[in-house]
C-alpha positions in Angstrom: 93.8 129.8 -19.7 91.0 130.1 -22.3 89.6 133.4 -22.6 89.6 133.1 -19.0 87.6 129.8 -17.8 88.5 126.7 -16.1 90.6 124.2 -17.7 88.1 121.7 -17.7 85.9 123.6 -19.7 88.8 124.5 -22.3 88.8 120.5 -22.8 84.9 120.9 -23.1 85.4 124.1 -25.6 88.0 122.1 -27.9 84.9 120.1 -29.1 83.6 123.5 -30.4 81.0 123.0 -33.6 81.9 124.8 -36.6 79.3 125.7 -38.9 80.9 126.3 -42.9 78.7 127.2 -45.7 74.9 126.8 -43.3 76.0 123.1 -42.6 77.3 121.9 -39.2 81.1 120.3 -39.1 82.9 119.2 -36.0 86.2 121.1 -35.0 87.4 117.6 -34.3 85.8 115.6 -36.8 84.1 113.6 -33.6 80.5 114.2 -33.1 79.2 116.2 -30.2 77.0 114.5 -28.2 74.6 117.4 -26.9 73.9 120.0 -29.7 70.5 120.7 -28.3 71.1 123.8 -26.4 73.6 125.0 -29.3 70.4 124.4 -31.7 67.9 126.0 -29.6 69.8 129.4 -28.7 70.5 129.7 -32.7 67.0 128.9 -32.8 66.1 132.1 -30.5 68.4 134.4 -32.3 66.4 133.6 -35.3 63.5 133.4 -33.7 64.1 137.5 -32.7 65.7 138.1 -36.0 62.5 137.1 -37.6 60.4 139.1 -35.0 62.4 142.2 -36.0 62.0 141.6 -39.9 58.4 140.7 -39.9 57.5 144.7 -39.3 59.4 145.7 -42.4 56.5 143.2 -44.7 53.8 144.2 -42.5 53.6 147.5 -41.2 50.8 149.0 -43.4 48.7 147.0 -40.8 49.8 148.6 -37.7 48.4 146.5 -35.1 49.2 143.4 -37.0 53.0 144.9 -36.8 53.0 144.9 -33.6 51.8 141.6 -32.1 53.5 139.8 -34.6 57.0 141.6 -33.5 56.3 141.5 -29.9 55.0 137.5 -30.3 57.8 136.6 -32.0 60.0 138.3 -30.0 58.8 137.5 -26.6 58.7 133.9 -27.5 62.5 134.2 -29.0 63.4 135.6 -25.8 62.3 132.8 -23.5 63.5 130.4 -25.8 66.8 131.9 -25.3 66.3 131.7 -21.7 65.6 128.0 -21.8 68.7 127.5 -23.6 71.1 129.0 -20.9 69.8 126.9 -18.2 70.0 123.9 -20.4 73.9 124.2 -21.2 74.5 125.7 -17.8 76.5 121.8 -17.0 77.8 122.0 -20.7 79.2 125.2 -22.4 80.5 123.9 -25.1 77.1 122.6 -26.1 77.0 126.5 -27.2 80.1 126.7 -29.1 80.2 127.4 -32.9 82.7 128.7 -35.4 82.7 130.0 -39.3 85.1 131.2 -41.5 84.2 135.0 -42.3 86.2 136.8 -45.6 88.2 134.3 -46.2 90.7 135.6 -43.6 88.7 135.5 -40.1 87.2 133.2 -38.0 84.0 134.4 -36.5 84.3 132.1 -33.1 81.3 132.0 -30.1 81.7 130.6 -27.6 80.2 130.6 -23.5 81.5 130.0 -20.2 79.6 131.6 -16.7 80.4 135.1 -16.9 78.7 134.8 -20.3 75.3 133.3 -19.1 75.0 135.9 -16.2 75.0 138.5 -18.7 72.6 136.6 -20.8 69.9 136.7 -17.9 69.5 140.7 -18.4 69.1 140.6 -21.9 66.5 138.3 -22.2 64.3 138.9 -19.3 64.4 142.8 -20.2 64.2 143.0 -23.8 60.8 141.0 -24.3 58.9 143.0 -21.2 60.0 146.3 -22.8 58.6 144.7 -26.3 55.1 144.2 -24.7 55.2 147.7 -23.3 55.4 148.9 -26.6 52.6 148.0 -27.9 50.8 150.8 -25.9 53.3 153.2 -26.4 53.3 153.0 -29.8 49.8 154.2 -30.7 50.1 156.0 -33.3 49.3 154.6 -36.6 50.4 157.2 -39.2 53.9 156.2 -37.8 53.2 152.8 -38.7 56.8 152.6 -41.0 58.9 154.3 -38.2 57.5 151.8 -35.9 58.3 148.8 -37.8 62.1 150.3 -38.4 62.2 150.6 -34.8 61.3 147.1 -34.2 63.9 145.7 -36.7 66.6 147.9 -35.1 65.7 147.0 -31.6 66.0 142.7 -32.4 69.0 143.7 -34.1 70.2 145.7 -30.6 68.8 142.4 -28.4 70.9 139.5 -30.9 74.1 141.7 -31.4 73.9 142.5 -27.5 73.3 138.5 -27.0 76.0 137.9 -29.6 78.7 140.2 -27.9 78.4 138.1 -24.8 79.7 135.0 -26.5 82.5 136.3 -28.9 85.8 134.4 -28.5 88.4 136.6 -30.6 88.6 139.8 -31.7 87.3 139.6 -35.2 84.1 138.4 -34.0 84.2 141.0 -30.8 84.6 144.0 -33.3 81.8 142.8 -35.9 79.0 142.4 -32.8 80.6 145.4 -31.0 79.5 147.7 -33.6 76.3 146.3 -35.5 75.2 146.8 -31.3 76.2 150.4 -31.2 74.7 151.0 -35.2 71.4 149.2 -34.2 71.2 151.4 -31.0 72.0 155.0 -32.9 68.8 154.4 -35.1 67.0 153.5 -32.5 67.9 157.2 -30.3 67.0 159.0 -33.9 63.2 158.0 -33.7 61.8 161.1 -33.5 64.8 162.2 -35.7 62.6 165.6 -37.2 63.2 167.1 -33.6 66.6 169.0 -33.2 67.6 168.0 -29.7 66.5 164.0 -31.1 69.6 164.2 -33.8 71.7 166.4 -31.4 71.7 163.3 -29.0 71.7 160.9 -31.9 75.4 162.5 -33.2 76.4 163.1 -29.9 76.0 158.8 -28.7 77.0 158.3 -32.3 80.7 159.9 -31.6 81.1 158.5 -28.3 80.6 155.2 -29.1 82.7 155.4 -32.0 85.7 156.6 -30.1 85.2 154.0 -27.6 85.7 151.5 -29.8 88.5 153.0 -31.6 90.0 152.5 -28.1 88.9 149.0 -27.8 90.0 148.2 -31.1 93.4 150.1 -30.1 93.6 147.6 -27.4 93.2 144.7 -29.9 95.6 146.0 -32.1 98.5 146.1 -28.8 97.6 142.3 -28.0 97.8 141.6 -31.9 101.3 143.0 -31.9 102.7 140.9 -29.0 100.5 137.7 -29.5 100.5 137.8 -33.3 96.5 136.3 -32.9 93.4 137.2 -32.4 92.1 134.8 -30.0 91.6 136.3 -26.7 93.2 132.6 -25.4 96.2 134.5 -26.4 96.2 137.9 -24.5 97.2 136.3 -21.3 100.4 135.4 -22.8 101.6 139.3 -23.5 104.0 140.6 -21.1 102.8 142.0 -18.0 104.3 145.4 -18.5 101.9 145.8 -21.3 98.7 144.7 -19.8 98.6 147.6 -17.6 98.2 149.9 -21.1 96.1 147.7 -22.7 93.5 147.3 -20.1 93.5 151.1 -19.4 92.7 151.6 -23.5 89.8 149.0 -23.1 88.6 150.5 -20.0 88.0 153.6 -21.5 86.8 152.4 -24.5 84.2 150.3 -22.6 84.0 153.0 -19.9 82.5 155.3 -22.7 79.6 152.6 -23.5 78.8 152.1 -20.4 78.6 155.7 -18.7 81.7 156.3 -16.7 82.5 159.6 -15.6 83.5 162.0 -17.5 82.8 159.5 -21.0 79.4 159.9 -19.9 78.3 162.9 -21.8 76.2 161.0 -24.4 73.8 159.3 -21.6 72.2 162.3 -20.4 71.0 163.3 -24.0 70.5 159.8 -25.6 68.0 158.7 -23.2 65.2 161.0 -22.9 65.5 161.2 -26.9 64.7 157.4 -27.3 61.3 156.1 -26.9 60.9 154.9 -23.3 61.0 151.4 -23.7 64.5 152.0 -25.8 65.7 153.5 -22.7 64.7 150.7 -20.8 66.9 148.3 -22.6 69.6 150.8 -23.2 70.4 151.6 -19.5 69.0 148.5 -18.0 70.9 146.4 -20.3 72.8 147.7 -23.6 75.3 150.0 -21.1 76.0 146.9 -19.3 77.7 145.5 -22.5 80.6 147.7 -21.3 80.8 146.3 -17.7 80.7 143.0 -19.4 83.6 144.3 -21.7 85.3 145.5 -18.9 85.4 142.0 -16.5 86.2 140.0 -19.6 88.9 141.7 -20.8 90.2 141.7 -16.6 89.6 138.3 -16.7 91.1 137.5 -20.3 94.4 139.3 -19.4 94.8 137.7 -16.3 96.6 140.8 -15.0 97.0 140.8 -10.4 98.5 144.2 -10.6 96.6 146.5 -7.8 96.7 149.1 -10.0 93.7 147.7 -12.3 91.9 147.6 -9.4 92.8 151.1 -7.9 91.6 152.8 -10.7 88.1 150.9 -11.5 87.5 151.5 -7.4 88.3 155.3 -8.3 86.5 155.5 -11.2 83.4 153.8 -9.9 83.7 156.4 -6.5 83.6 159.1 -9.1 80.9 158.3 -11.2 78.6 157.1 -8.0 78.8 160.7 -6.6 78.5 163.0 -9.6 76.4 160.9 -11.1 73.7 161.4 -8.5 74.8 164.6 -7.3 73.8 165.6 -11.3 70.6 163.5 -11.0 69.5 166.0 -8.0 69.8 169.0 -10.2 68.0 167.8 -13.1 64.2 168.8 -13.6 63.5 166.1 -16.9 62.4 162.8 -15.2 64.3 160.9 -18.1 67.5 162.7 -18.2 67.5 162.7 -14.2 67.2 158.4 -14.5 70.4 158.9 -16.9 72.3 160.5 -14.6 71.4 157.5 -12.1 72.4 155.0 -14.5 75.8 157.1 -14.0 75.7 156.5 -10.0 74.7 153.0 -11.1 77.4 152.0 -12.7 79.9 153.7 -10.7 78.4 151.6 -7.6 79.1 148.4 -9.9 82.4 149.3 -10.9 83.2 149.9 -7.6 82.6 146.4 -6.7 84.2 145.0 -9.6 87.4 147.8 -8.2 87.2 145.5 -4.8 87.2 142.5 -6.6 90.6 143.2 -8.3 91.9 144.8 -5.5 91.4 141.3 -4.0 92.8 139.5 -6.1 96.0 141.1 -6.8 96.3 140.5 -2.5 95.3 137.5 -3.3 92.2 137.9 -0.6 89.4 135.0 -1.4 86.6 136.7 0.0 87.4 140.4 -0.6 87.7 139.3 -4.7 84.5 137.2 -4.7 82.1 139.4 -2.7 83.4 142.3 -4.5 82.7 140.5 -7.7 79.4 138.8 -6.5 77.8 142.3 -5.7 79.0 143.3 -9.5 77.5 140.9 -11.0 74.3 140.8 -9.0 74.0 144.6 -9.2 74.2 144.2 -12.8 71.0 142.2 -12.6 69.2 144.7 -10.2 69.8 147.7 -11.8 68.4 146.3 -15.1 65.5 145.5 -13.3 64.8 148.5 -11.5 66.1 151.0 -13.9 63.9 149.3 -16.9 60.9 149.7 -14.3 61.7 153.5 -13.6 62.0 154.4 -17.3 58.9 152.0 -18.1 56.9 154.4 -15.4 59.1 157.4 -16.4 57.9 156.8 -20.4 53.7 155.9 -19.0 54.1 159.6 -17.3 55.1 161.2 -20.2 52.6 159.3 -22.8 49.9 160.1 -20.8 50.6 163.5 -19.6 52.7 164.8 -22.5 55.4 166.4 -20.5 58.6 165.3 -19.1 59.3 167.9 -17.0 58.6 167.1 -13.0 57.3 170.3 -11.7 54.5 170.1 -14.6 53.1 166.8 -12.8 52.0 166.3 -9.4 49.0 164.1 -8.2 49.7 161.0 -9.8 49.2 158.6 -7.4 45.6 158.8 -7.4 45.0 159.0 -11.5 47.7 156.3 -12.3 47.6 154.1 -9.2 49.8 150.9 -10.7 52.8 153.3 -12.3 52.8 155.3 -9.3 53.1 152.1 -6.8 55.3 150.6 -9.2 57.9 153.8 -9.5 57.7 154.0 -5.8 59.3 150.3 -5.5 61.6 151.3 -8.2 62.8 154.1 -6.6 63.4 152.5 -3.3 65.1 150.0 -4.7 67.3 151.8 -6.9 68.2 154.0 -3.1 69.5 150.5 -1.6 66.9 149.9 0.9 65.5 146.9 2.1 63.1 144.7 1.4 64.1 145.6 -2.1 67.2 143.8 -4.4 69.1 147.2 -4.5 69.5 146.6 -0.9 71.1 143.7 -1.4 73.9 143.8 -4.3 74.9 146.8 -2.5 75.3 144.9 0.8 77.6 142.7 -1.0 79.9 145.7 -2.3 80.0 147.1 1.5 80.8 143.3 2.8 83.8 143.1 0.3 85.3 146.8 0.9 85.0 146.2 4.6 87.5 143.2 4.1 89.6 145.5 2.7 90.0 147.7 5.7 92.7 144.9 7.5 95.2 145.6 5.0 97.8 149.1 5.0 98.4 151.9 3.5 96.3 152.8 -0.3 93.8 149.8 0.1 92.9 150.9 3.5 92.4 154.5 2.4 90.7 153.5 -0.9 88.4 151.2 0.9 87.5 153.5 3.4 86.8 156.1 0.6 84.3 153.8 -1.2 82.7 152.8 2.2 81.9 156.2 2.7 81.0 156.9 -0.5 78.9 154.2 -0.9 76.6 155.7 2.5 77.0 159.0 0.3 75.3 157.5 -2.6 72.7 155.8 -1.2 71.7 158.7 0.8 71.6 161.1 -2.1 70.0 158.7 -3.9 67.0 158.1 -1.2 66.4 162.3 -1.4 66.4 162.5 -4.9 63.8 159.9 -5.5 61.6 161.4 -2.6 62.0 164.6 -4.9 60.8 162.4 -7.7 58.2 160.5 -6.0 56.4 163.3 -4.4 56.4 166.2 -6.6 55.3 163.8 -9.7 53.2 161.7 -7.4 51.9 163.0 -4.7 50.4 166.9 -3.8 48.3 168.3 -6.3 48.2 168.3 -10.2 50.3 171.5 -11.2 48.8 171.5 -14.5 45.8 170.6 -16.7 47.4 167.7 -18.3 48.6 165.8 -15.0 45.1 166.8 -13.8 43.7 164.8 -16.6 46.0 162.0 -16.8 44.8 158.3 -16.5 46.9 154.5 -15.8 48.0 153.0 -19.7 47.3 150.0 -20.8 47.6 146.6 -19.9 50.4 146.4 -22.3 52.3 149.1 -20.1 51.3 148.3 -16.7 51.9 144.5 -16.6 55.4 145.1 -17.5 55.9 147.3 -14.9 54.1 145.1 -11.7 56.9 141.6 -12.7 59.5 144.2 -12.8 58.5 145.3 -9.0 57.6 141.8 -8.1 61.3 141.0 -9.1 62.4 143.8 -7.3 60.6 142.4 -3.8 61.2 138.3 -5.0 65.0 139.4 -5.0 64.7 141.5 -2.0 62.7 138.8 0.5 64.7 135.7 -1.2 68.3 137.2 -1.7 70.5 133.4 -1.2 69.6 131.6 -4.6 70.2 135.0 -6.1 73.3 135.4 -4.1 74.4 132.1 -5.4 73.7 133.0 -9.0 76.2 135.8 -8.7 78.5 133.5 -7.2 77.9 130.8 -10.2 78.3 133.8 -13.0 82.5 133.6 -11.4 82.2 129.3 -11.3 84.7 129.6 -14.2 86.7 132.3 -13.7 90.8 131.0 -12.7 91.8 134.0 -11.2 89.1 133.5 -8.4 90.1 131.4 -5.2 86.8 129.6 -3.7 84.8 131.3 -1.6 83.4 129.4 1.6 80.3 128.7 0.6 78.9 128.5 4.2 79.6 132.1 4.6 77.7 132.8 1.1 74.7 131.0 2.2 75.2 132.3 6.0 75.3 135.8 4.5 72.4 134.9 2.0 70.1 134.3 4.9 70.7 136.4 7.4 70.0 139.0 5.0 66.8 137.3 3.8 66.2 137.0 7.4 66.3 141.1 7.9 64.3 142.0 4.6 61.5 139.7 5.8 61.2 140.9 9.6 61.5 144.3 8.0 58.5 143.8 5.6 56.7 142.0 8.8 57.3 145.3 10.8 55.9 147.3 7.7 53.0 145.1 7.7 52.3 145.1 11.4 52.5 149.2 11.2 49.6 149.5 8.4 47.5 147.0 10.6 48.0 148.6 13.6 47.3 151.8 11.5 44.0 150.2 9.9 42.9 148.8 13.7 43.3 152.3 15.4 41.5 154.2 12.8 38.9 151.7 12.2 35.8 153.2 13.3 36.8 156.7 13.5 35.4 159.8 12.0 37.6 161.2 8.9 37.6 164.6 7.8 39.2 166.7 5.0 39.7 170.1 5.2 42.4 172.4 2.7 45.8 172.6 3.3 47.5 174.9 5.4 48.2 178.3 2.6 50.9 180.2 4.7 49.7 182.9 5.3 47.8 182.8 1.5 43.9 183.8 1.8 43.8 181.6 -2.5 46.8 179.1 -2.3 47.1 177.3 -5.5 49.1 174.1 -6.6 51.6 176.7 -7.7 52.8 176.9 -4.1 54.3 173.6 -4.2 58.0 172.8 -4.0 59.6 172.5 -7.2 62.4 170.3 -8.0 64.7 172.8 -7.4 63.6 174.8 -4.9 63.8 170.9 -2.9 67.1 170.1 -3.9 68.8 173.2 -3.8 70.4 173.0 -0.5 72.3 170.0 -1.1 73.2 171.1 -4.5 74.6 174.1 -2.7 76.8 172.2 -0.4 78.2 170.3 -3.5 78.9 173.6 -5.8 82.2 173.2 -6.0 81.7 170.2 -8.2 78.5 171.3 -10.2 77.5 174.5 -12.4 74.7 176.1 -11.2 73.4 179.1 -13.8 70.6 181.0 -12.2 68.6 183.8 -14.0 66.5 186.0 -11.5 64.4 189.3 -11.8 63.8 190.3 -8.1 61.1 192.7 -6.4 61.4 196.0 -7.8 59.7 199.7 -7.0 57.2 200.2 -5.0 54.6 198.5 -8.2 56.8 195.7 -9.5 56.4 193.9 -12.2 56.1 190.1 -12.7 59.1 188.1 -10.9 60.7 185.0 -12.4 63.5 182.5 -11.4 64.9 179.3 -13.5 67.7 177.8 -12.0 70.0 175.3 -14.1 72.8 172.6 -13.4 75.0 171.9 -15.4 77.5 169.2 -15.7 81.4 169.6 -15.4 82.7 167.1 -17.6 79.8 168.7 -20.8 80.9 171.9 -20.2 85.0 171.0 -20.2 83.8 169.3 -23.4 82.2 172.3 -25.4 84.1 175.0 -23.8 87.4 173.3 -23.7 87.5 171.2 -26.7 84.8 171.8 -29.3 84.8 175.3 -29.2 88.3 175.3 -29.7 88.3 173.2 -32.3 85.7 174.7 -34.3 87.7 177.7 -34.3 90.7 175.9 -35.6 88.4 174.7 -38.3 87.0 177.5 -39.5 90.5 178.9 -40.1 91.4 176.1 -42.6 88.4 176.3 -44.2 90.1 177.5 -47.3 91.3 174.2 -47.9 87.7 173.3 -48.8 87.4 175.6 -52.0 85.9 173.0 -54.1 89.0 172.7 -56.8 88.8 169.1 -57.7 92.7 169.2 -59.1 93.9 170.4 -56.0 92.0 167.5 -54.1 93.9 164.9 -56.5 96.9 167.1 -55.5 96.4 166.6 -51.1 95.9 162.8 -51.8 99.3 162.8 -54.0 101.1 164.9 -51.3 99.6 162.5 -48.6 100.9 159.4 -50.5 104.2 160.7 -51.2 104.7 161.9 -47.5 103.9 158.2 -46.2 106.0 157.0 -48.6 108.5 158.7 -47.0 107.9 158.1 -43.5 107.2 154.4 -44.4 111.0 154.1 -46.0 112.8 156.7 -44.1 
């Protein structure tokens, strides 16, 4: 097995290109017969390198900085997209190799799993591009704008790049120029405190990740003695089980698992909107990516693998959006359900390995399929939420949900477009949520004919799954109609107005994808199904029952949307002709009612937040009614999350005060530094010979 594809297209990979000093050279000395595809994706890459560098040259003419970044890149983008679907039949027409140092080989290469990831990257990145051009708008941040351009084409070709990396050297360089490239872009508005709090804060997580993955490497390296991931399949099996774990974590903390999570919450709402997009729609799925390859590269069937990803992915899915309910800032309550999100596609990937280790076809494919596909979704939906999230915000100036209200009316095209968003992020139909998640339910309920922890573990993520999507549905119709609908709760939502073309058009193909998906599910079925074509450890699924499954589900979205359709007629026909009236609504009991009277966000979620205390925080700080005169009452209500607090309260604290005990060591002697790093050398000497 070759970093876990077919043989057939090993043979084809053997004819890899290598490229030494700029100049193309063939692995085998034998011409390859298609470099097209190879030339055009190196010719995107460029292509959005050069969109990111232009900025730098230009950016004393603002608007000029921004067409030419967002041309370039948009048109790098699609490129790239042209040349997936042209080496789909040939991966090893993209396949390249060059010596790096002297020592390593940086090696590319592709196979299926690859070109599904692919799709995310470049039908995300360029729509968020676009969008920016509104949100940028201001022109005495012309500089920062430019930087953030270069750093965000750096984030879309290292993300690109990470996809296609063969051995470790190559995994490690990519890995971290994505994770660099994405710190500067979190630190934009870097003079605000809470900006470089969050900037630190993803900066140390995602270092320790990959001081896991590389761990990882460093395991195979000592059993293989290379570091080609051909060669991690041939370690011995009792090792795997470690070395998986280490790279799940490691992965686990890019992508948002709980409790590695902690950065997500933070990191988002600092980063301009678009940023967000592209990290949770598509830069956190670099770790699912991580997480299936390495699966996949090992070639590991022991249950276990699967066990944990299924428990992991049942955790995340319920704190995650038990967290979202509690949150009042509309960016940091999308973070948390990036954290539901990627517990829902973990769980599929659990079910996946759980069916393969017992060696069950259809339990491994469907539990894959709905991985992969939910991958695609929740970029799509997610960007859209934070694209809507981030035209809220720009053109009320506050993030905060129970500031808003009234939306609907003054920003007709975000709030129709959140409003698809949000029901396709709660897995309902006609939307694609619906559907990737149907998958995930198909391939647990195959797990419910075997015995004993794959019954019960199945029958967890069932439930859990109903859970979710539940919670889910209520906290985006807390969302929806305290930003959206009553009445404006504050002078800036009353004065709000729709963005720019630049913002909204971005936002409407995300939606249309959303229903396209929803109403047409079986090609898109089929291109989950094709992102596993070269995986070995797959059996073959019966493709009638794929396509049977693909339409009878396209068969419910579509009588579901006709049934929606016939109610607003009907609706229209019966109150066609009739006299409307308006008249206020009803105060309570209040003679002057006033928008103040709403629900808030907590005051709507705090029931169900209730019922779940024993797994949240909740701090409340009241002043009640007192004397006969009282004075002026007040309430704020905050939730906070389990694993942050374990965090500061349990380890930095700690450590801080450990610290500050030994900060005599720092006394600023320069002789006695030369003395530690003497001490230190002699003492390794001594473990290194004794």
């Amino acid at each position: 097995m070759f970093w876990g594809i077919a043989p057939s297209v090993k043979a084809r990979l053997n004819t890899a290109i290598v490229l030494e000093i700029g100049l193309p050279v063939l692995a085998d000395n034998k011409k390859n017969d298609n470099q097209e595809p190879m030339n055009i994706f190196l010719l995107a890459l460029a292509m959005i390198l050069v969109g990111g560098a232009l900025p730098l040259l230009t950016y004393r003419w603002f608007m000029l900085t921004k067409c030419l970044s967002v041309g370039v890149t948009t048109i790098g983008c699609i490129t790239g997209f042209y040349s997936i679907f042209s080496a789909n039949a040939d991966p090893a027409s993209l396949a390249w190799s060059w010596p790096w140092l002297h020592v390593f080989t940086l090696a590319f290469t592709f196979d299926s799993l690859s070109f599904f990831f692919l799709l995310p990257i470049f039908l995300i990145c360029p729509l968020a591009a676009i969008y920016s051009c509104f949100y940028f708008e201001r022109a005495e941040n012309s500089l920062r704008t430019a930087i953030s351009y270069f750093f965000t084409n750096i984030l879309i070709v290292s993300m690109a790049l990470v996809t296609a990396a063969a051995n470790m050297p190559t995994f490690a360089l990519v890995w971290e120029i994505m994770s660099i490239s994405s710190y500067f872009l979190v630190m934009y508005d870097y003079e605000k405190t809470t900006t470089r709090a969050a900037g630190y804060l993803y900066f140390l997580f995602a270092q320790a990740g990959a001081l896991l993955i590389f761990a990882s490497f460093g395991v195979i390296f000592s059993h293989s003695g290379s570091f080609d991931f051909a060669q991690a399949a041939t370690i011995p099996e009792s090792v795997k089980l470690m070395v998986f774990l280490l790279a799940f974590l490691g992965f686990g903390s890019k992508a948002g698992i709980f409790p590695l999570h902690i950065w997500l919450p933070h990191a988002h709402p600092a980063a301009p909107s678009h940023i967000s997009a592209i990290m949770s729609g598509v830069m956190i799925k670099m770790g699912i990516y991580g997480i299936l390859r390495f699966y996949f590269v090992l070639g590991a069937t022991d249950i276990r693998l699967g066990q944990t990803v299924l428990v992991f992915g049942i955790i995340s899915g319920l704190l995650g959006v038990l967290y979202a309910l509690g949150k009042h800032n509309i960016k940091r309550l999308l973070a948390y359900h990036s954290v539901e999100n990627i517990g829902i596609i973990l769980m599929g990937a659990g079910l996946g390995m759980i069916g393969v280790a017992q060696g069950d076809a259809v339990m491994a494919g469907f539990g894959f399929a709905g991985c992969l596909l939910h991958v695609l979704n929740h970029s799509i939906f997610k960007s859209l939420l934070f694209l809507g999230a981030g035209a809220v915000i720009r053109r009320t100036g506050t993030s905060h949900v129970d500031q808003l209200g009234g939306l609907m009316k003054r920003m007709p095209v975000t709030g129709k477009t959140f409003l698809v968003g949000s029901v396709s992020i709660s897995g309902l139909p006609p939307f694609n949520g619906f559907v990737s998640e149907f998958l995930v339910y198909f391939a647990a309920f195959q797990g419910l004919q075997y015995s004993q922890s794959t019954l019960l573990l199945t029958m967890i993520a069932i439930i859990s799954l109903a859970v979710i999507g539940g919670l889910a549905s209520f906290c985006f119709t807390k969302v929806v109609g305290i930003v959206f609908l009553g009445e404006p709760r504050t002078e800036n939502a009353r004065r709000a107005t729709e963005g720019g073309w630049a913002m909204t058009v971005p936002m409407v193909l995300l939606a249309g994808a959303c229903l396209v998906i929803g109403i047409f599910p079986a090609s898109f079925i089929k291109l989950a199904f094709a992102g596993l074509a070269d995986i070995t450890l797959l059996g073959q699924v019966n493709t009638v029952l794929v396509a049977t499954i693909g339409a009878h589900l396209a068969l419910g979205s579509r009588l579901f949307l006709a049934i929606i359709f016939f109610v607003v007629l009907c609706r229209k026909l019966l109150y066609r002709g009739k006299e409307i009236t308006e008249g206020p609504t009803w105060g309570c009991g209040f003679t002057r009612p006033t928008a103040r009277i709403q629900y808030t966000g907590t005051s709507y979620a705090r029931s169900v937040v209730d019922f779940f205390r024993p797994f949240v925080l909740i701090r409340e700080t009241e002043v009640r009614l007192q004397k006969i005169f009282p004075k002026r009452t007040a309430y704020t209500s905050r939730v906070d999350d389990i694993a942050e607090a374990a965090m500061i309260y349990g380890v930095a604290f700690p450590l801080l005060a450990v610290l500050r005990k030994l900060r005599w060591i720092q006394h600023g002697n320069v002789q006695l530094y030369i003395g530690y790093i003497i001490v230190a050398i002699l003492v390794l000497l001594l473990v290194l010979f004794i």
